[in-house]
N, C-alpha and C positions, 0 to 999 in steps of 0.2 A: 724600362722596367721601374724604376722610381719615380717616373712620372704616375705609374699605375697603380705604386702602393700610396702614391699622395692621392692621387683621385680618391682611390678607396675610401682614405683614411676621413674623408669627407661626408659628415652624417645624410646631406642628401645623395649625393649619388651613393651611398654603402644602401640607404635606405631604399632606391630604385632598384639595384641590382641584386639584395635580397630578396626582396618582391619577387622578381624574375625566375629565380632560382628554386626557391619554396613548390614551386607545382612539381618539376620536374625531381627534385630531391623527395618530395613524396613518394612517388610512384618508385625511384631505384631504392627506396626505404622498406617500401613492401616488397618487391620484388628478391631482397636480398635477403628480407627475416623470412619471407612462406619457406625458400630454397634452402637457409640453413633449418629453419623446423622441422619439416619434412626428415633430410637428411639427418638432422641429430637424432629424433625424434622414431623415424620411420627406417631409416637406409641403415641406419648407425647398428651392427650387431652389440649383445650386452656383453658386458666388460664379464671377464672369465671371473674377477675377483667380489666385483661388486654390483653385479649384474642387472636389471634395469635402474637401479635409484641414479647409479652415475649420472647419467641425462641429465639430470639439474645442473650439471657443470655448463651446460648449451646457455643456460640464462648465466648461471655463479659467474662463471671466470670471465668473457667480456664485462659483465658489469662490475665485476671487481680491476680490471681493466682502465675504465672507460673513467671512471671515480681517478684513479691515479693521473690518468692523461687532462682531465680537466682542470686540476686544482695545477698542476704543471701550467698549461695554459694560462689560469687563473694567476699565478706568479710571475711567467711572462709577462704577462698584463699590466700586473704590478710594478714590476721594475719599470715596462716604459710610462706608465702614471709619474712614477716620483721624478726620472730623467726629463721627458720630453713634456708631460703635462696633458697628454693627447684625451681626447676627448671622448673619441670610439673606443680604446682602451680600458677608460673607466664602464662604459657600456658594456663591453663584452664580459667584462670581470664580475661584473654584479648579477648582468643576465648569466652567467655560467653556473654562478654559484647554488640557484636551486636544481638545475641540471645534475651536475655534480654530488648535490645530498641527494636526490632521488636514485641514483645510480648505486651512490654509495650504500643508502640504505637496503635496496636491491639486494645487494652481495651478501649484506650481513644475514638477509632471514632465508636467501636461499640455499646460503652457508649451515646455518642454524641447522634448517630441514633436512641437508645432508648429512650435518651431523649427528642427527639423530640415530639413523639407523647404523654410523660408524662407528661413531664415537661411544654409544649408549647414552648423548645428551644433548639436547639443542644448544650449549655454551658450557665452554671451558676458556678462563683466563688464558688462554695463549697468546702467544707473544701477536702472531698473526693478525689475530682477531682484535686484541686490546688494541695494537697501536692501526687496524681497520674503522675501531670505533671511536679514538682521537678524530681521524679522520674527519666525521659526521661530524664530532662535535666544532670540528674548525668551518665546517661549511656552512652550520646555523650559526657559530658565532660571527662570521663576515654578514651573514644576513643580516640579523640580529643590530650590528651593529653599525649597518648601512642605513637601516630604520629609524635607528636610532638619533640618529644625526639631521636636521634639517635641512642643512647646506648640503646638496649632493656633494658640489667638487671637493667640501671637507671631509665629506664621509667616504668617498670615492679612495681619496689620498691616505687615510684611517682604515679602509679595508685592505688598499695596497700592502700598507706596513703587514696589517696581520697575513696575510697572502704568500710575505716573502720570508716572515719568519715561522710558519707552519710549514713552510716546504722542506723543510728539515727531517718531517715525517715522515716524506715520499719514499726514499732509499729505506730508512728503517722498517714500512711494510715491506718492499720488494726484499731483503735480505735477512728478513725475521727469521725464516726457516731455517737457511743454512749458520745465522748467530747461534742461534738457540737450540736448535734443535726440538723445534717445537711439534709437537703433534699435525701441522696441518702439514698436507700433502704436498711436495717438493714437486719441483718445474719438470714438467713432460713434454711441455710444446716445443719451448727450444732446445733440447737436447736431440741428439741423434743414437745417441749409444745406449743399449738398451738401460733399465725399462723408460719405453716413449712411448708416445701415445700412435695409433694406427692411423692409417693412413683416412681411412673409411669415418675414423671421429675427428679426426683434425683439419680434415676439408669444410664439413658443418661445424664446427668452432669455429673457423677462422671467416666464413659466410656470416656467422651470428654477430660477430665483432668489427667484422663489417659495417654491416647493417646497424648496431648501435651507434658508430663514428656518424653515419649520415644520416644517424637520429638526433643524436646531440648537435649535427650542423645545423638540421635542419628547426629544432626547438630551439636552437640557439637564434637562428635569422630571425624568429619570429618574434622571439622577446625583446631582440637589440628593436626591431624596428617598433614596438609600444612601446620601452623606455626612451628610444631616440623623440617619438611624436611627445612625450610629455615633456622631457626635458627643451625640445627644442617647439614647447606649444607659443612661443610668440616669438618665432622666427618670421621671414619672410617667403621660404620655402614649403613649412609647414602650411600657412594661411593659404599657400596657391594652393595643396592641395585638397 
């Protein structure tokens, strides 16, 4: 087993076995968003209280989701850049980071659009929401200032920092609601006791969240393996191929 995460950690062979993987993560990509579309979209009855607009939660809640689980990763990342100096680490970190703003931004306007017809507003300062759009702004500032920097392996080590101390924000979205008591709507997936969400909407939610994890794998392989060919363009592995 630690022979295998050393191979991995290895930009050409991560870089071959990415390749490999990309066709077939496409297709279980498609296959798992038509299944929860359908399902959320078609199968799913309307919510007794808020009756079709709900549905935007089929996109909202994985991609508000998927924004938390990446910048997580993205901190993982981090830590092993500062300890071990790894090299795939700093790739995956940088490649994740516009993944992760794209997802994030996702949440906030399909948030916005629900709250519209809830709220009577597309934005209200809630606790939720504000520390949702910290969020964005920490995933253009690691951008931003990966750019910034000339020396990748500096800028690399410079995004770590900010990586692991932005991860502070993660728990404060996840328990805004229950700190605050804020306007946005409280967890229905993982509870069991009533009110929960039905069985009929949390099969296609949890198909759409799916399907986003092997979207972000799957944009994720594809960007480590352009930032690996630039970084490593006067290697000797590169040039063979």
């Amino acid at each position: 087993m630690f022979l295998w995460f050393h191979k991995l950690g290895s930009p050409p062979h991560f870089y071959r076995i990415a390749g490999k993987w990309i066709p077939w993560l496409s297709w279980i990509f498609l296959m798992l968003l038509l299944a929860g579309l359908y399902g959320g979209l078609i199968e799913a009855p309307p919510d007794y209280q808020q009756g079709e607009s709900y549905r935007i939660i089929f996109v909202h809640v994985p991609a508000a989701w998927m924004s938390l689980f990446i910048y997580v990763v993205m901190a993982f990342c981090g830590a092993v850049i500062i300890v071990w100096r790894m090299k795939l680490a700093e790739v995956v970190l940088i490649s994740s980071a516009p993944i992760g703003a794209s997802f994030t931004f996702l949440a906030l306007v399909t948030g916005s659009l629900w709250g519209k017809p809830m709220w009577g507003t597309y934005w209200v300062w809630d606790a939720r929401l504000t520390s949702e759009l910290i969020l964005l702004f920490l995933y253009l500032g690691i951008i931003g200032l990966h750019n910034a920097i000339e020396d990748k392996r500096v800028a690399s080590r410079a995004v770590a920092i900010l990586a692991l101390v932005g991860v502070v924000n993660i728990p404060i979205i996840h328990y805004s609601v229950e700190w605050w008591h804020s306007l946005h709507q409280g967890a229905t997936v993982t509870k069991f006791d009533k009110p929960s969400i039905h069985w009929s909407m949390l099969i296609p939610l949890l198909l759409m969240a799916l399907a986003f994890q092997v979207y972000y794998v799957l944009a994720l392989f594809q960007k480590c393996r352009v930032e690996l060919l630039q970084r490593e363009r006067n290697s000797k592995w590169v040039e063979e191929l």
